[in-house]
C-alpha positions in Angstrom: 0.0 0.0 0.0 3.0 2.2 1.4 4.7 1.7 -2.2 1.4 2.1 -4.1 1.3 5.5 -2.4 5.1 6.8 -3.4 4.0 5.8 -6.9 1.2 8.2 -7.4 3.2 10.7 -5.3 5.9 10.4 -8.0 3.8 10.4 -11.1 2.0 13.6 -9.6 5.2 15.0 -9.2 6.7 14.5 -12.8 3.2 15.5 -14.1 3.8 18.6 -12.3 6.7 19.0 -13.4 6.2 18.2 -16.9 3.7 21.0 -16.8 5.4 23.5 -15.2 8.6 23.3 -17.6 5.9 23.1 -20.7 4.8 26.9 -19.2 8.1 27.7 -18.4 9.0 27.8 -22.3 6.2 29.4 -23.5 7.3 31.9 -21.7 10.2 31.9 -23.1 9.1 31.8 -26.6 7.0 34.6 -25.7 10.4 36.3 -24.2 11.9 35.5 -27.9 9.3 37.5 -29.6 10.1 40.1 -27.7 13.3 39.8 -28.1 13.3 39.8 -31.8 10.9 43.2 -32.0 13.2 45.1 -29.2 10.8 45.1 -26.7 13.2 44.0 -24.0 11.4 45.2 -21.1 8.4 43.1 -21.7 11.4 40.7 -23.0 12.5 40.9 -19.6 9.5 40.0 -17.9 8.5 37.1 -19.6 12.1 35.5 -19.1 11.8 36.0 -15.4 8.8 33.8 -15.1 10.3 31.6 -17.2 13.1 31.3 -14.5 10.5 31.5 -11.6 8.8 28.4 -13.3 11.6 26.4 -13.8 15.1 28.0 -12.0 17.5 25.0 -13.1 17.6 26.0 -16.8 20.5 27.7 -17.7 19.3 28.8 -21.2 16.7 30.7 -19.4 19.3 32.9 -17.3 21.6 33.1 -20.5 18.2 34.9 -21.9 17.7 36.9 -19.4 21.1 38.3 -19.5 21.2 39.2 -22.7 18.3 40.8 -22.4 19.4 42.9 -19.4 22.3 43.8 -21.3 20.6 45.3 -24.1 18.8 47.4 -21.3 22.6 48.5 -19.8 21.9 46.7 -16.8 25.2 45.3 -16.7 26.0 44.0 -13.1 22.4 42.5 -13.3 23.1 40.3 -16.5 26.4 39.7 -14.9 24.6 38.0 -12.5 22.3 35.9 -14.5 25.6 34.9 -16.6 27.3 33.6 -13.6 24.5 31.3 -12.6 24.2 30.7 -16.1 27.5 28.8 -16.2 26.9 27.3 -12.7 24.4 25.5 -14.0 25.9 24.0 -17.3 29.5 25.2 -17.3 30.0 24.1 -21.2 27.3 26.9 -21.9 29.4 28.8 -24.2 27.0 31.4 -24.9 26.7 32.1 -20.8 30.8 32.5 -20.9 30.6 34.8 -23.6 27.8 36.9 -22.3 29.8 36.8 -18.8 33.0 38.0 -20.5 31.5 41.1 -22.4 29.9 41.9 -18.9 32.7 42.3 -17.1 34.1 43.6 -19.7 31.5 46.2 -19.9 32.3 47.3 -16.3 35.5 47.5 -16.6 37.0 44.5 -15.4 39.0 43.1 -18.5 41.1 40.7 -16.8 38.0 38.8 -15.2 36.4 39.3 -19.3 39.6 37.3 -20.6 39.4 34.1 -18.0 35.4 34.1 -19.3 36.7 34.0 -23.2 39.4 31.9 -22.7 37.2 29.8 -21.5 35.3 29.7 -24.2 38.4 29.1 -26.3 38.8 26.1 -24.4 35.9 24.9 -25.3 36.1 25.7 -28.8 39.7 27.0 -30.0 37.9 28.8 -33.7 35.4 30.7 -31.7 35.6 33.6 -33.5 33.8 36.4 -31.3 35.5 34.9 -28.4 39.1 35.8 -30.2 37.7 39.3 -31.1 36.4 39.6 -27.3 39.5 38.7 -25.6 41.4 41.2 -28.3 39.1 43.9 -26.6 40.1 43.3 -23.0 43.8 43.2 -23.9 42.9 46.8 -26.0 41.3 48.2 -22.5 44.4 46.4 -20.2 46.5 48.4 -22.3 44.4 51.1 -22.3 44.6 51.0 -18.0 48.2 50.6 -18.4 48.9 54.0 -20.6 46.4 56.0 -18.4 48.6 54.7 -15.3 51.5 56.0 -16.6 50.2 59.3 -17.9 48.2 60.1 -14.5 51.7 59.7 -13.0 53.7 62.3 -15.3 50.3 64.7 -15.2 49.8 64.0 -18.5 46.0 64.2 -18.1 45.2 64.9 -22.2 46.6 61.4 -22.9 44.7 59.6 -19.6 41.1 61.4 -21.1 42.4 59.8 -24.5 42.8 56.2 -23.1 39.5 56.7 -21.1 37.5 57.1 -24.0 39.3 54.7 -26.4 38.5 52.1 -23.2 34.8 53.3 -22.5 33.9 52.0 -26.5 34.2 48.9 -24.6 33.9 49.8 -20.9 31.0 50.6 -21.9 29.1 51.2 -18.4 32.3 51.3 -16.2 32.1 54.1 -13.5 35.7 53.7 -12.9 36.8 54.7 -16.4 34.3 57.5 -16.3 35.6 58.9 -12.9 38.9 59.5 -14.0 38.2 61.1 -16.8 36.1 63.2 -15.2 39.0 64.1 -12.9 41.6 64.6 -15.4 38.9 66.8 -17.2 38.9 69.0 -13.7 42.8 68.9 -13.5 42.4 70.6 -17.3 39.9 73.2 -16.5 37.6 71.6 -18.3 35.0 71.7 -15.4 31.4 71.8 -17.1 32.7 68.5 -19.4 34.2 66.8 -15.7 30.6 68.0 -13.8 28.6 66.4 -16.5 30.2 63.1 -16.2 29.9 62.7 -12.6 26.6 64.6 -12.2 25.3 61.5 -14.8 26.9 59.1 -12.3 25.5 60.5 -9.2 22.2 60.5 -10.3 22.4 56.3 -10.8 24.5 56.0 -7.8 24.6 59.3 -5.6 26.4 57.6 -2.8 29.6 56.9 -5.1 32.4 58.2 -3.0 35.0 58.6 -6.0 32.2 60.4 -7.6 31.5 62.7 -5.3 34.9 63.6 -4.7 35.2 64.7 -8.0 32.7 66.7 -7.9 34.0 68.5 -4.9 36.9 69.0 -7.2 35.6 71.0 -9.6 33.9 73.1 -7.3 37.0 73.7 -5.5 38.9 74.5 -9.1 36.1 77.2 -9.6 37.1 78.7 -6.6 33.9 77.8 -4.8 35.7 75.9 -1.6 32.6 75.9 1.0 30.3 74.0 -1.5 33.9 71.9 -2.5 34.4 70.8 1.2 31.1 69.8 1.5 31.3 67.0 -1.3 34.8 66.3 0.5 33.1 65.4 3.4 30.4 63.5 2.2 32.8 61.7 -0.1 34.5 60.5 3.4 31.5 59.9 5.2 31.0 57.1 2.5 34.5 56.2 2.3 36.5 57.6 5.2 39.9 55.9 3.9 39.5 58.2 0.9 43.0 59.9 0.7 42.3 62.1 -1.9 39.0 63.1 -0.9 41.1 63.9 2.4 43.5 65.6 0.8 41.6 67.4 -1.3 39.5 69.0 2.1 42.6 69.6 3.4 43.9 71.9 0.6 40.9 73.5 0.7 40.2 74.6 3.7 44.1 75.6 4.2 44.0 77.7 1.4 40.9 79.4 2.4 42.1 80.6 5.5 45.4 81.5 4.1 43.8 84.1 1.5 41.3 84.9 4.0 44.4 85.9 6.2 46.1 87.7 3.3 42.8 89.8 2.9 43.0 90.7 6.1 46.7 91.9 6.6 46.3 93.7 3.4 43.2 95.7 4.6 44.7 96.4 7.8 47.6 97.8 4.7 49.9 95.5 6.4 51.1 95.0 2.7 54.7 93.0 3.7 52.3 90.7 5.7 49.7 90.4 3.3 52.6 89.7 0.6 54.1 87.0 2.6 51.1 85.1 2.8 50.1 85.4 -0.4 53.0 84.0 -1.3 52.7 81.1 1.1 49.4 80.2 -0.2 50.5 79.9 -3.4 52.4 77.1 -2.4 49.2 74.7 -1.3 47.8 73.6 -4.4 49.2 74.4 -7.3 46.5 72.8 -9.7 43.8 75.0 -8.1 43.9 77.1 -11.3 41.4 79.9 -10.4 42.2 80.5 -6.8 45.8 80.7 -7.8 45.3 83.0 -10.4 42.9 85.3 -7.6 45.9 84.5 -5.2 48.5 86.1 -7.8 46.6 89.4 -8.4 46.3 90.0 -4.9 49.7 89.3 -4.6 50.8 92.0 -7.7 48.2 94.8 -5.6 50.2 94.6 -2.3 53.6 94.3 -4.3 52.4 97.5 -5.8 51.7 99.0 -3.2 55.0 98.1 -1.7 56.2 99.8 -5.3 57.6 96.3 -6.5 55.9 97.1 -9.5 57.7 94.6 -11.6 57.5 91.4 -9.1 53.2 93.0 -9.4 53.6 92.7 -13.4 55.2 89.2 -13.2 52.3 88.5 -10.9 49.8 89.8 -13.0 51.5 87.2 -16.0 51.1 84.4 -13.7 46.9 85.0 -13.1 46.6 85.8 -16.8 48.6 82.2 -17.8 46.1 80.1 -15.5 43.3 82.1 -16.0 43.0 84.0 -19.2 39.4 85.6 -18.6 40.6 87.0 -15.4 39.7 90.8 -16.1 41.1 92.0 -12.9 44.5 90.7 -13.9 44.6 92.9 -17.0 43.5 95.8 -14.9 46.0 95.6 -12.5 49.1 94.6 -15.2 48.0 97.8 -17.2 48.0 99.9 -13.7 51.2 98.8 -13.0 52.4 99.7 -16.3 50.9 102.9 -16.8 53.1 103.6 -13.2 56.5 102.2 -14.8 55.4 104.6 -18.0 55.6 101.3 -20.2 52.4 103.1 -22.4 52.1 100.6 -25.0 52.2 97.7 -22.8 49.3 99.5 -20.6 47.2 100.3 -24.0 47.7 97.3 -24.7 45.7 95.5 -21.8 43.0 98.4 -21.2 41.8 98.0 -25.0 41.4 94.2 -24.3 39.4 94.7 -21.5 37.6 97.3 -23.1 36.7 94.8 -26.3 36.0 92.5 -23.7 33.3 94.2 -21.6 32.7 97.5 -23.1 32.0 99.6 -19.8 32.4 103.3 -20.3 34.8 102.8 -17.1 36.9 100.9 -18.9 36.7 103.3 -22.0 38.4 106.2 -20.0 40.7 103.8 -18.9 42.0 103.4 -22.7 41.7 106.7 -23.5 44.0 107.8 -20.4 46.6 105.5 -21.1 46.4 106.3 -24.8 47.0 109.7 -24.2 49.9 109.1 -21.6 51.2 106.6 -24.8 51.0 110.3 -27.2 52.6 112.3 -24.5 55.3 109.7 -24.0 55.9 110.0 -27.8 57.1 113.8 -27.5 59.6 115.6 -25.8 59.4 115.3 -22.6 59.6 118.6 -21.4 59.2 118.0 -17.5 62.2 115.3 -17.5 64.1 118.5 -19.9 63.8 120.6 -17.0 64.2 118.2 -13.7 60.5 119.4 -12.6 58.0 117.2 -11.5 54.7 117.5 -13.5 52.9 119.8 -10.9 55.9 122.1 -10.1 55.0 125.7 -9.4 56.1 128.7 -11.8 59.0 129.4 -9.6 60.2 125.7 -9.7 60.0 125.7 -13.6 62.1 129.4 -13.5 64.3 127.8 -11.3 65.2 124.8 -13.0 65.5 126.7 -16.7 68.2 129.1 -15.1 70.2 126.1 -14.1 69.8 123.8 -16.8 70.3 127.1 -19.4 73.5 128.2 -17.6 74.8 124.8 -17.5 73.8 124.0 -21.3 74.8 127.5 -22.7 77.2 127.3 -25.6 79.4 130.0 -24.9 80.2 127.5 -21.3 81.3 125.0 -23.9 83.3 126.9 -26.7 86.5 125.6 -25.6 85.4 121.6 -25.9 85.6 119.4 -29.1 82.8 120.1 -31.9 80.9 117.2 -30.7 80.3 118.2 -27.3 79.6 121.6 -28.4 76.7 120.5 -30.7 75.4 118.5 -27.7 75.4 121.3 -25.4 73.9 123.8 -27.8 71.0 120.6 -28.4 70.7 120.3 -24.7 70.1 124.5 -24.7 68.0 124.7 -27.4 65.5 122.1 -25.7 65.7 123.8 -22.3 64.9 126.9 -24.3 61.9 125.1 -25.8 60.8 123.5 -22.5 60.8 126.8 -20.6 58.8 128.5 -23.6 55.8 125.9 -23.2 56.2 125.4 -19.2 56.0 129.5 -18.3 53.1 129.7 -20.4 50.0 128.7 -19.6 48.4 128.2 -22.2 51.0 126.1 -24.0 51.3 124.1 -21.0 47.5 123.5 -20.5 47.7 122.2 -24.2 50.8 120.5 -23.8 49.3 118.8 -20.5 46.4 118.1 -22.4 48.3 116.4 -25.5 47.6 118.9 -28.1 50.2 119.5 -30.7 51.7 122.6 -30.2 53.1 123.4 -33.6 50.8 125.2 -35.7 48.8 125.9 -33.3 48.9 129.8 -32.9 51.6 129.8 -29.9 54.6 130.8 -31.7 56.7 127.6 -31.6 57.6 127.8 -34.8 59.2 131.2 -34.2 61.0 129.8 -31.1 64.6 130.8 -30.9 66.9 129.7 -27.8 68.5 132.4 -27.5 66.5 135.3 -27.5 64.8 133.1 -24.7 67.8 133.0 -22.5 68.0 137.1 -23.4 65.2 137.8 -22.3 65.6 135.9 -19.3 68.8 137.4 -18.0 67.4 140.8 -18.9 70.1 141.5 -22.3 73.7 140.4 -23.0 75.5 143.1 -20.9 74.2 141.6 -17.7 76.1 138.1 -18.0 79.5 136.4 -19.0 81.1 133.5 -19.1 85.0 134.3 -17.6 87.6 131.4 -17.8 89.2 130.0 -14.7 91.8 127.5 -15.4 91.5 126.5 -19.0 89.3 125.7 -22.0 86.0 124.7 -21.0 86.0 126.0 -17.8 83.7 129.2 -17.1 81.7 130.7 -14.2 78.8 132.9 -15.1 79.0 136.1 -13.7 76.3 139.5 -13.4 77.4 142.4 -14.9 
């Protein structure tokens, strides 16, 4: 009786079975269908209850996985693969489909055991071979990135990147340091929109999100930047360069801060010296270095190290060429050293660049001071400072006219004595403009003054010097010692 019963528990069993498999493969036919239209997610669904009605088919995973695949749900088909080949581990097409998974993210040395297994199975397998040509392309690929991170060559790491990721095709690793080395080149909308895209599958990706913290902290916005850092280490608190990276930031924060501060207090050697320190924390922060160096070139000019300001200046243009202040400054510093040309120069590319009547008067002053710089000047002619008094200016022609006039030189060689008579003629000429006010105001102004109804063209050294000294019977020059050597003397 006992045996009777096993019987018809065992044929009950098989029926069962036998019918659950027969539904288990229409839905699988049903999940081919799909297949073959596209429609993977309903592909997807059907192969599921495929598996759910019979879970010891292989064929039915290797199904799946493809079909997740074609969706980009990699680690998912990687999955499906793997039990795939558990359960029939001469299922070529499940060590194929596991290959180009791992593959996909990244992990080309796990992709070769998976097609050289296949190869073991069958040596001519020709997608194998081109698969496991791929994973030694993107091993190489790794291997040239490697050394090109390490010599900072990030252009040629981007390159490899990409070249890997047409395989790689969903591998966050590949995409994360590109995205860096993006950042490290200034490219940070390109490095933003890389991670940003990986965030939003996976926002707790520590690598991620310190590389998003690095851009911010490249754009010179270091609270937001330290932020990320942190949350990058509360995810992974091992994270060196996440810590690193927080550390740098917040260091170099407080050291401008602290430069800021000496230099409003004009403490400008202070506020110098830490400028200059903080320059040292980071030097791939492009944009807070290039801030950094213009604040350094203001308190060197104010300190008057006005060329140490214009090297400055140089610096924050090369890592930052859009940095207007940096112009501004350089041209300030060389209207100061009276390099005109090199001031005109940097005020008219400002001006192009943001077209503010401020900026407008800023040309137009230095390209006057360029025209002014073109003539004589008559200022330097006579020692006097630009605002010196009509005394000063009477002052300084009786010297420089006594000490130019030719009759002081007759006894020297023909060559000095055309100097000396140049030298008196322009004294002459820079008394006749200065003592005037009119000519001066014009001159001042950078009018021309020839041909201008002031008499310059009339202008005669001489009779300047004549009228001066009030005649010729009221001066001489007497000989001491010998040729050359005169005193002038009243009559």
């Amino acid at each position: 009786m006992r045996n009777l019963w096993v019987a018809i528990t065992a044929v009950n069993n098989a029926v069962k079975q036998f019918g659950t498999t027969e539904e288990a493969e229409i839905f699988k036919e049903k999940g081919n269908a799909c297949y073959v239209k596209k429609d993977y997610s309903e592909a997807l669904s059907y192969y599921t209850k495929a598996i759910d009605a019979c879970p010891s088919n292989s064929s039915y995973y290797g199904n799946r996985a493809a079909t997740l695949m074609m969706l980009g749900r990699f680690r998912e088909a990687l999955e499906d693969s793997q039990q795939a080949v558990r359960l029939d581990t001469l299922f070529m097409k499940g060590h194929l489909r596991e290959g180009k998974c791992h593959l996909s993210l990244g992990n080309a040395m796990a992709a070769n055991r998976c097609f050289q297994k296949v190869l073991e199975l069958e040596p001519t397998n020709a997608q194998a071979l081109l698969e496991r040509k791929n994973a030694a392309a993107v091993l190489e690929y790794e291997k040239m990135a490697e050394f090109g991170f390490e010599k900072r060559d990030f252009r040629k790491v981007v390159y490899c990147m990409d070249r890997a990721l047409d395989f790689a095709v969903a591998c966050h690793r590949f995409r994360i340091l590109k995205a860096e080395c993006l950042a490290l080149l200034g490219r940070y909308p390109d490095a933003q929109s890389v991670v940003s895209d990986i965030l939003r599958m996976d926002s707790t990706n520590a690598d991620a999100l310190y590389v998003r913290g690095l851009c911010l902290y490249y754009e010179d916005c270091i609270d937001k930047a330290v932020q990320f850092f942190i949350q990058a280490l509360r995810m992974a608190p091992d994270h060196k360069k996440a810590h690193s990276a927080c550390r740098n930031a917040k260091a170099l924060k407080a050291k401008k801060e602290e430069g800021n501060s000496a230099f409003k207090a004009r403490d400008y050697e202070a506020a110098y010296k830490i400028y200059t320190d903080a320059l040292t924390i980071d030097p791939n922060n492009i944009k807070t270095n290039a801030k950094v160096y213009c604040n350094r070139a203001t308190a060197g000019a104010k300190l008057s190290k006005l060329a140490q300001a214009i090297e400055d200046c140089c610096s924050a243009i090369k890592l930052d060429e859009s940095y207007i202040k940096a112009y501004l400054r350089r041209a300030q510093c060389y209207m100061d050293m009276e390099q005109y040309e090199e001031a005109v120069r940097d005020y008219d590319k400002v001006y192009h660049t943001e077209n503010t009547k401020e900026h407008k008067q800023l040309l137009k002053h230095a390209q006057l001071a360029l025209k002014k710089s073109k003539r004589k000047d008559y200022y330097k002619v006579l020692g006097v400072s630009k605002d010196a008094t009509e005394d000063e200016i009477k002052k300084a022609y009786r010297k420089r006219a006594l000490m130019h006039h030719p009759d002081r030189h007759s006894g020297s060689s023909a060559e000095v004595r055309k100097e000396e008579e140049q030298k008196f003629k322009e004294v002459g000429e820079a008394f006749t403009v200065l003592s005037d006010p009119k000519k001066k105001s014009r001159y001042d102004c950078g009018h021309e003054l020839d041909n201008s109804g002031t008499g310059m063209g009339d202008f005669d050294a001489n009779n300047i010097f004549k009228t001066f000294f009030g005649g010729p019977g009221n001066f001489s020059f007497e000989t001491t010692s010998g040729p050359g050597n005169y005193y002038f003397q009243f009559s």
